[in-house]
Residue frames as a rotation matrix with the C-alpha (Angstrom) as fourth column:
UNK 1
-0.569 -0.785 0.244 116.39
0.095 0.232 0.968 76.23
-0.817 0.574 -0.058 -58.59
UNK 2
-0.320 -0.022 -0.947 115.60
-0.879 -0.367 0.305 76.79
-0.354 0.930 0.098 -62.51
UNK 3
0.695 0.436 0.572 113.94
-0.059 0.827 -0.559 74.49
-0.717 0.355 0.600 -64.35
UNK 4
-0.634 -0.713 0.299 116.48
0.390 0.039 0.920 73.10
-0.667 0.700 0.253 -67.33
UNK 5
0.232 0.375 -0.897 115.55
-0.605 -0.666 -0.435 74.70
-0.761 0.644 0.073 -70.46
UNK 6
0.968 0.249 -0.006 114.92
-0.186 0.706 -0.684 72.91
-0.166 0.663 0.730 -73.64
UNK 7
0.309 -0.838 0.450 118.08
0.547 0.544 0.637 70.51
-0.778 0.049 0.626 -74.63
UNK 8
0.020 -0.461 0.887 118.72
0.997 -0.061 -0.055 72.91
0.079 0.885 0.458 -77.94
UNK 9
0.992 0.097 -0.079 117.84
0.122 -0.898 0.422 76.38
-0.030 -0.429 -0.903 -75.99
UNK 10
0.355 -0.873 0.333 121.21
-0.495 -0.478 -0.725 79.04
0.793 0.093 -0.602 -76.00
UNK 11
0.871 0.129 -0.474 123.73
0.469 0.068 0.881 78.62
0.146 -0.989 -0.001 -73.67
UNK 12
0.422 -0.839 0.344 127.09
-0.320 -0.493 -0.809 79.98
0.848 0.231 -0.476 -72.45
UNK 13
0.331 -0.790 -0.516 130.35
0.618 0.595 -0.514 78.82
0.713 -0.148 0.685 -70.71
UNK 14
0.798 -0.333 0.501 130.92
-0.529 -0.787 0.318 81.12
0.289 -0.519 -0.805 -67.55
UNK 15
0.458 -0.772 0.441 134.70
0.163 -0.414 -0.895 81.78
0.874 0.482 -0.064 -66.45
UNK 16
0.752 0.217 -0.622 135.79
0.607 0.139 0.782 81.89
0.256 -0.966 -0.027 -63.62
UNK 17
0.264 -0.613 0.745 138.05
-0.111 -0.787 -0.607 84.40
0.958 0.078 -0.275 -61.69
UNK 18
0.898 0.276 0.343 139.78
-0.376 0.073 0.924 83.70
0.230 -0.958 0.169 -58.55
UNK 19
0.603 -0.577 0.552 142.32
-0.260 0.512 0.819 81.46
-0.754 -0.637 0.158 -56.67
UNK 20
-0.006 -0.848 -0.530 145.11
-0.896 -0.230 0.380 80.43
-0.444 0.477 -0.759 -58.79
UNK 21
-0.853 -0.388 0.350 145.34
-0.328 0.919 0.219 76.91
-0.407 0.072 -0.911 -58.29
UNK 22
-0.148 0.887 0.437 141.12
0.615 0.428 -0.662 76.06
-0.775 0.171 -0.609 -59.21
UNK 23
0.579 0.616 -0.534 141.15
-0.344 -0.410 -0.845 78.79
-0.740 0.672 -0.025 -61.64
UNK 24
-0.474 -0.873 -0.112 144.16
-0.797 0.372 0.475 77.38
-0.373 0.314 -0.873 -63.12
UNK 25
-0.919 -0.003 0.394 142.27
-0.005 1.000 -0.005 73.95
-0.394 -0.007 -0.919 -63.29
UNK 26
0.233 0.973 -0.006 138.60
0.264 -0.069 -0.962 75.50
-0.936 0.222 -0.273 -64.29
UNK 27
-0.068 -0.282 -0.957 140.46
-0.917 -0.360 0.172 77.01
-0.393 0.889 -0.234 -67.57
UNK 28
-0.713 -0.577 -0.399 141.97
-0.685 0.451 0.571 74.32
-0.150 0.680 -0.717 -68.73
UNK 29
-0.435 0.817 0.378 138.39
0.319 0.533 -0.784 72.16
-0.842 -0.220 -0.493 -68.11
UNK 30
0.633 0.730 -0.257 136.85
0.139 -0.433 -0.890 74.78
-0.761 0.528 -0.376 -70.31
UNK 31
0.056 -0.647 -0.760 139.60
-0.884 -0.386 0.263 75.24
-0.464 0.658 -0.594 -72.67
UNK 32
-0.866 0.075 0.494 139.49
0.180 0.969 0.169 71.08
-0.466 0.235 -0.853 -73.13
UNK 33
-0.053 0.956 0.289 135.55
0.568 0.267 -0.778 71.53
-0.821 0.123 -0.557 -73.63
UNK 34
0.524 0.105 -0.845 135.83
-0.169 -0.960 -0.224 74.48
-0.835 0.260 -0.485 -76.02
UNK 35
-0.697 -0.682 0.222 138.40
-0.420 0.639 0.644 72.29
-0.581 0.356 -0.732 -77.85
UNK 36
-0.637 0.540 0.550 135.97
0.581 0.805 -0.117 69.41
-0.506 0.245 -0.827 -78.26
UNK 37
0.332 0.915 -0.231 133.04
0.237 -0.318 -0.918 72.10
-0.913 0.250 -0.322 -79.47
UNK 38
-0.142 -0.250 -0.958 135.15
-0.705 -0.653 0.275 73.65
-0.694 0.715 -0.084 -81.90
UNK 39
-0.653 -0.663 -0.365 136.03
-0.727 0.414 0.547 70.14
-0.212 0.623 -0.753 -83.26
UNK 40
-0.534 0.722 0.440 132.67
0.755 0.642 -0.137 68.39
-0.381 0.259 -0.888 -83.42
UNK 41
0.291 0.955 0.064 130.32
0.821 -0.215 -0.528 71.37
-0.491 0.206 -0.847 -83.97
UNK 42
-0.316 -0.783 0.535 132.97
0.914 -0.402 -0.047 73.29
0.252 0.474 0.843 -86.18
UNK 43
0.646 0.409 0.644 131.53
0.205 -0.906 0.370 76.80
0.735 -0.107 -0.670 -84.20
UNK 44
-0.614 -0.789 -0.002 133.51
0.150 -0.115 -0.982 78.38
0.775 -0.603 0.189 -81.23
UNK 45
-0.303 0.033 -0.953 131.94
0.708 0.677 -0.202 78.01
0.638 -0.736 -0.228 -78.12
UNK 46
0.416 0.159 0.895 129.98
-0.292 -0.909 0.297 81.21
0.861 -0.385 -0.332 -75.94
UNK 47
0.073 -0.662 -0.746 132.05
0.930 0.316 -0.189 82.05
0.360 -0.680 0.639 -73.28
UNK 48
0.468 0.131 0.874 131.85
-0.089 -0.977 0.194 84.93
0.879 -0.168 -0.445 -70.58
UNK 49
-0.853 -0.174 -0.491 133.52
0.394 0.401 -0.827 85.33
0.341 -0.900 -0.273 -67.11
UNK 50
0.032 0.943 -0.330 130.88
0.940 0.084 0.331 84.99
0.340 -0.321 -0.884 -64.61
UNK 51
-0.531 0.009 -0.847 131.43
0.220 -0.964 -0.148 88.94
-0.818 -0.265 0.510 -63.37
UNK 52
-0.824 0.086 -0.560 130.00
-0.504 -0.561 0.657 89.57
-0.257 0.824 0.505 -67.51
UNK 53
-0.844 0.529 -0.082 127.04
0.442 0.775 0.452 87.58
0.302 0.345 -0.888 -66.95
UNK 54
-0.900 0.184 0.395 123.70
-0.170 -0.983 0.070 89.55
0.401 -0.005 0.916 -67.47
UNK 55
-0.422 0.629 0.653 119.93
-0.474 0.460 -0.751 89.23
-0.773 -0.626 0.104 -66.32
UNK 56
0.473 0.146 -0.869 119.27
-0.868 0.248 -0.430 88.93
0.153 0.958 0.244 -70.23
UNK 57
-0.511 -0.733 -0.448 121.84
-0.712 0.653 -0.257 86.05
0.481 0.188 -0.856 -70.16
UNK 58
-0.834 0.464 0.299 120.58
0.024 0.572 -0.820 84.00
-0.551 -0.677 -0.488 -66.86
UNK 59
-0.224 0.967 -0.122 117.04
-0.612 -0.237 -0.755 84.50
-0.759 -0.095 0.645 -68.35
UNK 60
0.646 0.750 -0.139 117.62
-0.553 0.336 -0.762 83.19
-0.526 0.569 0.632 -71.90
UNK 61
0.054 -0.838 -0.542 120.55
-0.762 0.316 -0.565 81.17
0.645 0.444 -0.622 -71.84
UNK 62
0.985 -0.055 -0.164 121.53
0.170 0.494 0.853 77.82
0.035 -0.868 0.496 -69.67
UNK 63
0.204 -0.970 -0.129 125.04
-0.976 -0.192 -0.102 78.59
0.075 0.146 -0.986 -67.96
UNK 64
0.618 -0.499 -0.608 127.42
0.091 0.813 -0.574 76.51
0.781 0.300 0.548 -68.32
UNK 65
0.716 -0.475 0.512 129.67
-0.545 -0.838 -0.015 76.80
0.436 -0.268 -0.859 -65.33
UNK 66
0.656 -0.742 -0.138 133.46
0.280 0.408 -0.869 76.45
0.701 0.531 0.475 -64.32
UNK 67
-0.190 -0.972 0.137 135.25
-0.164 -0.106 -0.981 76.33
0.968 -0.208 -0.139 -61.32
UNK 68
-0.273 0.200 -0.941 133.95
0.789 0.606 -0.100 76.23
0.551 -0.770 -0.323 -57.45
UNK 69
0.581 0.711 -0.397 132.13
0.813 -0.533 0.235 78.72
-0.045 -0.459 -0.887 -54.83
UNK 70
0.304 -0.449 -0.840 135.11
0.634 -0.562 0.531 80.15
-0.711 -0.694 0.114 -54.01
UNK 71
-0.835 -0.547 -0.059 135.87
0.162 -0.347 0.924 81.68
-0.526 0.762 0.379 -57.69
UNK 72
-0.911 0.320 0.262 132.56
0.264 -0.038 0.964 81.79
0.318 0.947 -0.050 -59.40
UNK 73
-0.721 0.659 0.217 129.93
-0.619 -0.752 0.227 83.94
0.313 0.030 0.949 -58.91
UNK 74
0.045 0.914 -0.403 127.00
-0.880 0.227 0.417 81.95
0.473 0.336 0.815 -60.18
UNK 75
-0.165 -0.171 -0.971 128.23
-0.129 0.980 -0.151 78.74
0.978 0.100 -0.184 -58.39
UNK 76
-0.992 -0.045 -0.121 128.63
0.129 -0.384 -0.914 80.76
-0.005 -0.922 0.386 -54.87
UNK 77
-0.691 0.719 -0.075 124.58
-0.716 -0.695 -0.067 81.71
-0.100 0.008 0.995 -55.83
UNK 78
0.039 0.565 -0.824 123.39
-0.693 0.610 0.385 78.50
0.720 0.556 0.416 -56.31
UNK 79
-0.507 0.055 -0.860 124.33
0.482 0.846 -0.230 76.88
0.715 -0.531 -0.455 -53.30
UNK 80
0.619 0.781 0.082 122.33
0.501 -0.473 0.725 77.33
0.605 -0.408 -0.684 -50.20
């Protein structure tokens, strides 16, 4: 596993694609969070689906991620 990267370091919101019913429920998670950023940190929120997620990205960004193995890349890659 990655070490966390500093607490003010980039990051981005990964997307998820998949199943209806969890991607259905990972939106609206991120669409709730995205909310909240807009409305404390008056900016809009980086956001990619995990298929648009580069080695540039993983390298100099922490992800941020949304939904479950079965739908998300980067979540399916992280477990053993």
């Amino acid at each position: 596993m990655m070490p966390l990267r500093d607490r003010f370091s980039a990051f981005v919101a990964l997307a998820s694609l998949g199943t209806p019913r969890v991607t259905a429920w990972a939106e609206a998670n991120l669409q709730r969070f995205a909310d909240e950023w807009r409305r404390h940190y008056h900016g809009y929120l980086p956001v990619k689906n995990d298929t648009e997620v580069t080695d540039e990205d993983v390298q100099r960004c922490n992800l941020i991620l949304f939904g479950d193995p079965g739908n998300n890349l980067w979540i399916s890659r992280m477990l053993p």
